[in-house]
MIDOKE-996810 format. One record per residue (C-alpha): residue in one letter; y, x, z. Coordinates in nm, 4 decimals, always signed. Layout:
 type        v        u        w
    a        Y        X        Z
...
This chain:
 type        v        u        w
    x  -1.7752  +0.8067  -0.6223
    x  -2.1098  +0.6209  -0.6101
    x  -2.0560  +0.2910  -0.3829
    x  -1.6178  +0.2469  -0.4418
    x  -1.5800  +0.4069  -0.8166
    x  -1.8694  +0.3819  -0.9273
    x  -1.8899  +0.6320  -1.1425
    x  -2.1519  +0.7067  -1.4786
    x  -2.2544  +0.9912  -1.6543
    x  -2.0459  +1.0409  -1.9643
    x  -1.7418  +0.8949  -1.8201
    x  -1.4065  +1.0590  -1.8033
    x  -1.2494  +1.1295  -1.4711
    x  -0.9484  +1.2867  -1.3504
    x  -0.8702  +1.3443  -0.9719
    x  -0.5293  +1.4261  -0.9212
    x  -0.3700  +1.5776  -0.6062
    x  -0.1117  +1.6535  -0.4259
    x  -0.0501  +2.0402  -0.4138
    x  -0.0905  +2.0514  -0.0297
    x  -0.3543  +2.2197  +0.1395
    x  -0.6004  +1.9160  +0.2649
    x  -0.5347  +1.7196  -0.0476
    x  -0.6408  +2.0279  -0.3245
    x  -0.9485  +2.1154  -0.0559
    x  -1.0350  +1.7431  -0.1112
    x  -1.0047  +1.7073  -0.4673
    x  -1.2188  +2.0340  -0.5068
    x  -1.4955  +1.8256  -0.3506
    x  -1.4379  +1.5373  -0.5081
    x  -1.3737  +1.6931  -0.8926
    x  -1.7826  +1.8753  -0.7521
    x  -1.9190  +1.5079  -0.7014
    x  -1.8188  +1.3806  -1.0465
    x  -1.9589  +1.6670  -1.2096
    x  -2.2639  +1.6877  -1.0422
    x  -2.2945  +1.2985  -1.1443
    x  -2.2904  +1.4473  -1.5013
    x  -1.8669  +1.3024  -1.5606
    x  -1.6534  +1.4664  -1.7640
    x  -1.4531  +1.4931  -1.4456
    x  -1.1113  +1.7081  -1.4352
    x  -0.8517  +1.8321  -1.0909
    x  -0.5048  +1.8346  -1.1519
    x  -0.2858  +1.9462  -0.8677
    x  +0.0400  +1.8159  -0.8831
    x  +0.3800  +1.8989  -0.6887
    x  +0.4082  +1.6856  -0.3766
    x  +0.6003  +1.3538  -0.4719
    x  +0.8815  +1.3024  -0.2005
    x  +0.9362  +0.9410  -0.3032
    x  +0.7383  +0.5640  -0.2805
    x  +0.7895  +0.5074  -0.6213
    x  +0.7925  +0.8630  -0.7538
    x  +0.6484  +0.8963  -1.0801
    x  +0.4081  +1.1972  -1.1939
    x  +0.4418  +1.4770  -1.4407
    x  +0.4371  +1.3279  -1.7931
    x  +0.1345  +1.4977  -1.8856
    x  -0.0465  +1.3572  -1.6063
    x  +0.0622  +0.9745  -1.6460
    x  -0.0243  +1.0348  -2.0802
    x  -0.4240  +1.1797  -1.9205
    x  -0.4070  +0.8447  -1.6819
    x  -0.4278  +0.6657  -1.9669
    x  -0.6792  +0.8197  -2.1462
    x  -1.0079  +0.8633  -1.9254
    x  -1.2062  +0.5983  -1.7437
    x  -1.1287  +0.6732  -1.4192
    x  -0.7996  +0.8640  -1.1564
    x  -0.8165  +0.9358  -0.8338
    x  -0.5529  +1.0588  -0.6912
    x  -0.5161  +1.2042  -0.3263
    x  -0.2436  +1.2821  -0.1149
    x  -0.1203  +1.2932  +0.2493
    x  +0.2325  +1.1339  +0.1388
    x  +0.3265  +0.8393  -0.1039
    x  +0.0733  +0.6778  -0.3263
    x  +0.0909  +0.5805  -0.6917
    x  +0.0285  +0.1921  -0.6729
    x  +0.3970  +0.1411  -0.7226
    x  +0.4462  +0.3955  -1.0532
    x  +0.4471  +0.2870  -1.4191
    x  +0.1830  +0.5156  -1.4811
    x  -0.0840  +0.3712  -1.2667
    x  +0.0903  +0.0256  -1.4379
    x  +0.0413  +0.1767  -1.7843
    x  -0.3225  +0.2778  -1.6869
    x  -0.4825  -0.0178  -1.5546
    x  -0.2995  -0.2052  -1.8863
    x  -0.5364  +0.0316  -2.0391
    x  -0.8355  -0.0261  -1.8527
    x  -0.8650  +0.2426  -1.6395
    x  -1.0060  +0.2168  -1.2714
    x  -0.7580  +0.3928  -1.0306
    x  -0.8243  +0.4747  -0.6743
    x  -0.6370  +0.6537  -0.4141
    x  -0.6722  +0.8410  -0.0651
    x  -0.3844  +0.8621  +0.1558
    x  -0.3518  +1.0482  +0.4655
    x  -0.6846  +1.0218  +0.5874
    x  -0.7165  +1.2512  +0.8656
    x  -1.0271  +1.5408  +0.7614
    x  -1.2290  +1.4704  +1.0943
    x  -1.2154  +1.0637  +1.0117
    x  -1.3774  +1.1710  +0.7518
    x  -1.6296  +1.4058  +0.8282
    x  -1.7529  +1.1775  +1.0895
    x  -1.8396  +0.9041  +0.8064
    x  -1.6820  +0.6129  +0.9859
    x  -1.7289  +0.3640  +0.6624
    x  -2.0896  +0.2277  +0.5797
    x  -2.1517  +0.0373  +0.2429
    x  -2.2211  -0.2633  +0.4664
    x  -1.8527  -0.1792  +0.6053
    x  -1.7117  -0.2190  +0.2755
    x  -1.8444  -0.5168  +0.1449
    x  -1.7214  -0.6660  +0.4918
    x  -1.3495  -0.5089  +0.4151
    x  -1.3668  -0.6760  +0.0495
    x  -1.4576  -1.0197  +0.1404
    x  -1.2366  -1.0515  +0.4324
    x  -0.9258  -0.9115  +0.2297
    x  -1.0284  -1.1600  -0.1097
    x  -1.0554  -1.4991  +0.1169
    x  -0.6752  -1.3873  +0.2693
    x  -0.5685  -1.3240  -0.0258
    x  -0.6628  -1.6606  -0.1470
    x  -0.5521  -1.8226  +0.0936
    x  -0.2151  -1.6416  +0.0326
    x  -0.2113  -1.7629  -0.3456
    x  -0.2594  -2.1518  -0.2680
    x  +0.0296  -2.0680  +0.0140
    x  +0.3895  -2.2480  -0.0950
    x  +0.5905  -2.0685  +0.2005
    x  +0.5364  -1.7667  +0.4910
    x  +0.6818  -1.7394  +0.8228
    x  +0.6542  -1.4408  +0.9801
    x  +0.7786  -1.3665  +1.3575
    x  +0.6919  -1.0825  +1.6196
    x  +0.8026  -1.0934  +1.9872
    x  +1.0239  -0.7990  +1.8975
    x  +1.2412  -1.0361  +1.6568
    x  +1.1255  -1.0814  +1.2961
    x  +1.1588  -1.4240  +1.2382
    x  +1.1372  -1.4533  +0.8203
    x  +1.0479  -1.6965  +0.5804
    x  +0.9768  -1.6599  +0.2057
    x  +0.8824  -1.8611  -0.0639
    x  +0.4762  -1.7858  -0.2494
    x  +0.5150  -2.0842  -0.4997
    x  +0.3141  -1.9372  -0.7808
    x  +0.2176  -1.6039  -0.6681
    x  -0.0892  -1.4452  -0.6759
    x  -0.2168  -1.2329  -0.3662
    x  -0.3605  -0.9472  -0.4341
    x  -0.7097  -0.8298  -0.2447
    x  -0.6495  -0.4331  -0.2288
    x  -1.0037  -0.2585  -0.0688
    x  -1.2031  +0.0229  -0.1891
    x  -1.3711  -0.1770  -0.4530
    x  -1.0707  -0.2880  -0.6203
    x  -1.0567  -0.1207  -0.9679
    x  -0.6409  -0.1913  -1.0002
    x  -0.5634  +0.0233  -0.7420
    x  -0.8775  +0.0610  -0.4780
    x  -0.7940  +0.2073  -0.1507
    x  -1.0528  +0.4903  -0.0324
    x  -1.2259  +0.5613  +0.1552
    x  -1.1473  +0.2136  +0.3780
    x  -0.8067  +0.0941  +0.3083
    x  -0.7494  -0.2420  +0.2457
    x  -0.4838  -0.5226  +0.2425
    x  -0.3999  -0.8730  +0.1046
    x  -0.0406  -0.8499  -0.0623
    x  +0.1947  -1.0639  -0.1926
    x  +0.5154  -1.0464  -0.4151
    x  +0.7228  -1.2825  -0.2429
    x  +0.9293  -1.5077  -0.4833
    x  +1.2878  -1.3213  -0.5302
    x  +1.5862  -1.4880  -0.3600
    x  +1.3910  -1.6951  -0.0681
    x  +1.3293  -1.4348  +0.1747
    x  +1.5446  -1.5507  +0.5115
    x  +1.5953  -1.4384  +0.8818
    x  +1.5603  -1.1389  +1.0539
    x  +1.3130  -0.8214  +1.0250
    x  +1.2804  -0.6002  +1.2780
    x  +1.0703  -0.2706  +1.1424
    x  +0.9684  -0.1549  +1.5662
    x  +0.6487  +0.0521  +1.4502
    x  +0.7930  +0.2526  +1.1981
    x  +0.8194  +0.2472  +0.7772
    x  +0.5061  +0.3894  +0.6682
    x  +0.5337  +0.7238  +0.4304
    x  +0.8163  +0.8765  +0.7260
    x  +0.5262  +0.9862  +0.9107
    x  +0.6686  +0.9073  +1.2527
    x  +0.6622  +0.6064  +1.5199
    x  +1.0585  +0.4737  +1.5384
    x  +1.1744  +0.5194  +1.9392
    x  +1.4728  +0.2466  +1.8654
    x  +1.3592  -0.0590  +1.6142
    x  +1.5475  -0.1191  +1.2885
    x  +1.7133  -0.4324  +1.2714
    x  +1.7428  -0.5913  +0.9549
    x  +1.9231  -0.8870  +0.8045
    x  +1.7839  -1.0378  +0.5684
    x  +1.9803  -1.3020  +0.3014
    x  +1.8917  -1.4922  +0.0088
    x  +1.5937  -1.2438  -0.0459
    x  +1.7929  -0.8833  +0.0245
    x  +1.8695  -0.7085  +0.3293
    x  +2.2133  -0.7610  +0.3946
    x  +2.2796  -0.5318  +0.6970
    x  +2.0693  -0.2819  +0.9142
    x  +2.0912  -0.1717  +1.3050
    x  +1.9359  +0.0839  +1.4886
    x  +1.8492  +0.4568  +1.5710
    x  +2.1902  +0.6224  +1.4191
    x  +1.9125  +0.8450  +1.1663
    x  +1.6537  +0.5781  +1.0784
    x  +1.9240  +0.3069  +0.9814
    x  +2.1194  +0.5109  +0.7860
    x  +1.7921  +0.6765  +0.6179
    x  +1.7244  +0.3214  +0.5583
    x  +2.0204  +0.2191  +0.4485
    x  +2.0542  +0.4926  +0.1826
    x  +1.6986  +0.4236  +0.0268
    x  +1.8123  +0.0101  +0.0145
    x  +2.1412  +0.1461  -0.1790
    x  +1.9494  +0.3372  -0.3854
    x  +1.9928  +0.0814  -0.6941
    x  +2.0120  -0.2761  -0.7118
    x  +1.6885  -0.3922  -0.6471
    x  +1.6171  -0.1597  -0.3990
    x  +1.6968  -0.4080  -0.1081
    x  +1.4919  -0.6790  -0.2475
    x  +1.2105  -0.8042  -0.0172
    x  +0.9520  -0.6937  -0.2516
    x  +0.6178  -0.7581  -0.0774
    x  +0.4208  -0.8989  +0.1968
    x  +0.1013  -0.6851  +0.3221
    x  -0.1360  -0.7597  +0.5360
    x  -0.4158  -0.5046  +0.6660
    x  -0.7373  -0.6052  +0.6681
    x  -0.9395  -0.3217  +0.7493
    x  -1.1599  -0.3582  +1.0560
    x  -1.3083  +0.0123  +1.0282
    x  -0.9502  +0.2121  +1.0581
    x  -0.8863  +0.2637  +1.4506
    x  -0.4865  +0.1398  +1.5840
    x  -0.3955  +0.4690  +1.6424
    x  -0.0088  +0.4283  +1.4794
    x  +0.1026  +0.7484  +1.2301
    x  +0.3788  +0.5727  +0.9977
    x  +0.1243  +0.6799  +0.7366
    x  +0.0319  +0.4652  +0.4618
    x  -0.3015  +0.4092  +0.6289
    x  -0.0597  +0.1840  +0.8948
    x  -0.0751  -0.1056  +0.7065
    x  -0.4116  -0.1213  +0.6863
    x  -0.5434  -0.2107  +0.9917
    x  -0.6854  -0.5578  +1.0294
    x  -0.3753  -0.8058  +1.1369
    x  -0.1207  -0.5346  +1.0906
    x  +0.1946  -0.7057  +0.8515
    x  +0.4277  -0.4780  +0.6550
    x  +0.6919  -0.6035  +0.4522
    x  +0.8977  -0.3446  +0.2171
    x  +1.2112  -0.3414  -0.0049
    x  +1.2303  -0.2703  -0.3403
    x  +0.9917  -0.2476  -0.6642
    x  +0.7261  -0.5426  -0.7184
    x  +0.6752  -0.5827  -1.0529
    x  +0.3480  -0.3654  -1.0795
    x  +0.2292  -0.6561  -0.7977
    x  +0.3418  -0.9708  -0.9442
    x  +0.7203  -0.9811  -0.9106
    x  +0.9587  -0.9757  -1.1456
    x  +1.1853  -0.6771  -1.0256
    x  +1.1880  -0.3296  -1.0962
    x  +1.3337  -0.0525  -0.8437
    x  +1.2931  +0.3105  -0.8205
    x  +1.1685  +0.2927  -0.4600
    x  +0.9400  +0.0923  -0.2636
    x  +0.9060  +0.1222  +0.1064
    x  +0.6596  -0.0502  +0.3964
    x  +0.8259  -0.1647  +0.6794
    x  +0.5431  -0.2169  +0.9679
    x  +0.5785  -0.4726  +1.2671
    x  +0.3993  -0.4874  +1.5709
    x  +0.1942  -0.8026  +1.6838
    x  +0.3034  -1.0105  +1.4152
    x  +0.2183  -1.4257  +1.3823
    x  +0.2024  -1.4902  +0.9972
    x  +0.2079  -1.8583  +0.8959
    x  +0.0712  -1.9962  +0.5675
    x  +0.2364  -2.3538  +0.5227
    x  +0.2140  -2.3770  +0.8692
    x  -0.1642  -2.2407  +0.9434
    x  -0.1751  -1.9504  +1.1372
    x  -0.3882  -1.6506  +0.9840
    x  -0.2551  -1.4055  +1.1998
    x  -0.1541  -1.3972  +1.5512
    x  -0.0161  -1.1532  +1.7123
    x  -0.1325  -0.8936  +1.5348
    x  -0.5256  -1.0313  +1.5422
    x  -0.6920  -1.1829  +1.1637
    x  -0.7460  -1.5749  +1.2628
C-alpha cells in the first residue's frame, strides 16, 4: 500500500476480490491497511471469474472508474485484459493486482523495497529494448521456433510499481503486442497455459500461420480445451502477446498460475485479446501459453537464453 500503491490519506480505494476463501481473508487485510492510512478505502467481493478476459459486475467496473485507486485479488484470472481496468486507467486510476500468491510466500516477506526497485529497472531496460526491436525469434529445445514482427510497438514494463496495471506483491514482466499477421513457425506450450492451474504431462503443439494458430496437437484434453478457447471468436487465435518474466524474487517452482510467467527468463506467448496492450484486436479471451528454457532474439541479439535474462 505504502512502497507499490502508494497510497494518501483522502484518497479513494477499492480492493476487490475474488469470493474465495484466501482472496476475501486478504482483501480484509488489505481494505484494514488503507483505512488505517486514513483512505476512503472500500472491499468488494466478487463471484470468481472463470475466464482470462472475464469482465466484472457492472457496478464494480462503473466504482473502477471513479476512485483513485483498485486492487483487485484473486487466485484465478486477472483483470489486465478487461475493458474495465481499460476504462479505468483512461480515467486515471492506478490499478494493481495479486494473483495466486501462495499465503506462506507471503507471510515470510520474500520482497524488500530494494527488491523492487531491482524488479522495475530490469523489466523497463527489456522492455526498451523490446520497443526499438523490428523482429523476435523465439525457439526452445522442445520445438518453438517463432518469429514475429515489433515494428512500432511499444513494450510494456509490468512490476509492482507500474500504475497501469502493477503486479503485487513481486510480479513483473516486459510484454509486447506483436504486430497482427507476422507471427510464423511453431509453438510448443510444454510447461503448461497459465490460469489451468496444472503442469501439461504431453506438450501442446501449435501451428502457427500468418499470425493465428492454425492447428493444435497433444494431450487428447489439453488440445481440445485449447482448441475450443482459440474457436471461441475470431480473434481468439491471434498471437496476441509476447511476455517475458522478469522477476528475480519469485522461486521456479512451476503452478500454471499466473505467477508462471513471471519468473526472470520465463517467455509466455498467448492467443487472443491485445488491444488493452497495444494491439489492435479485440477478443473475449486471452490466454498465456508458457515454454520452458526459451532463447528469445531481438533483431538477432540474444536477451534470453535458455530460459536465463542475458
Amino acid at each position: 500500500m505504502e512502497t507499490c500503491a502508494k497510497v494518501k490519506a483522502g484518497e479513494k480505494v477499492l480492493v476487490v476480490v475474488d469470493d474465495e476463501a484466501f482472496p476475501v481473508a486478504s482483501g480484509h487485510f488489505i481494505n484494514g491497511c488503507g483505512q488505517h492510512q486514513w483512505a476512503d478505502s472500500v472491499l468488494s467481493i466478487i463471484k470468481t471469474r472463470t475466464g482470462a478476459a472475464c469482465e466484472p459486475p457492472h457496478a464494480v467496473a462503473v466504482a473502477m472508474k471513479n476512485v483513485d485507486v483498485v486492487i483487485y485479488i484473486t487466485n484465478r484470472h486477472g483483470m489486465a485484459h478487461t475493458d474495465a481496468r481499460k476504462d479505468a486507467t483512461a480515467a486515471g486510476v492506478r490499478t494493481y493486482q495479486m494473483i495466486a500468491v501462495p499465503e506462506d510466500y507471503l507471510l515470510k516477506d520474500n520482497v524488500t523495497s530494494a527488491d523492487i526497485e531491482q524488479i522495475k529497472n530490469c523489466t523497463e531496460k527489456l522492455a526498451q529494448r523490446l520497443t526499438a526491436a523490428s523482429r523476435v525469434r523465439v525457439t526452445t529445445p522442445a520445438g518453438t521456433d517463432i518469429t514475429m514482427s515489433l515494428e512500432d510497438r511499444q513494450g510494456l514494463a509490468i512490476h509492482p510499481l507500474w500504475e497501469v496495471v502493477g503486479g503485487l506483491p513481486d510480479y513483473a514482466e516486459a510484454a509486447i503486442a506483436p504486430v497482427e499477421g507476422t507471427a510464423e513457425g511453431k509453438l510448443v506450450i510444454d510447461i503448461g497455459v497459465l490460469g489451468w492451474e496444472y503442469v501439461f504431462k504431453e506438450p501442446l503443439k501449435c501451428t502457427v500461420k500468418s499470425g493465428k494458430v492454425v492447428d493444435v496437437k497433444g494431450g487428447k484434453e489439453d488440445a481440445e480445451k485449447y482448441r475450443k478457447i482459440i474457436a471461441t471468436d475470431e480473434n481468439a487465435s491471434n498471437i496476441a502477446e509476447l511476455g517475458i518474466g522478469t522477476s528475480h524474487t519469485i522461486p521456479r517452482i512451476y503452478r500454471a498460475t499466473r505467477r508462471d510467467g513471471a519468473m526472470a527468463g520465463n517467455v509466455h506467448i498467448a492467443v487472443g485479446r491485445n488491444n488493452d496492450i497495444g494491439g489492435q484486436t479485440w477478443s473475449g479471451v486471452h490466454h498465456d501459453g508458457l515454454i520452458n528454457s526459451p532463447t528469445v532474439e531481438l533483431d538477432g541479439d540474444v536477451v534470453v537464453r535458455d530460459g536465463e535474462l542475458v
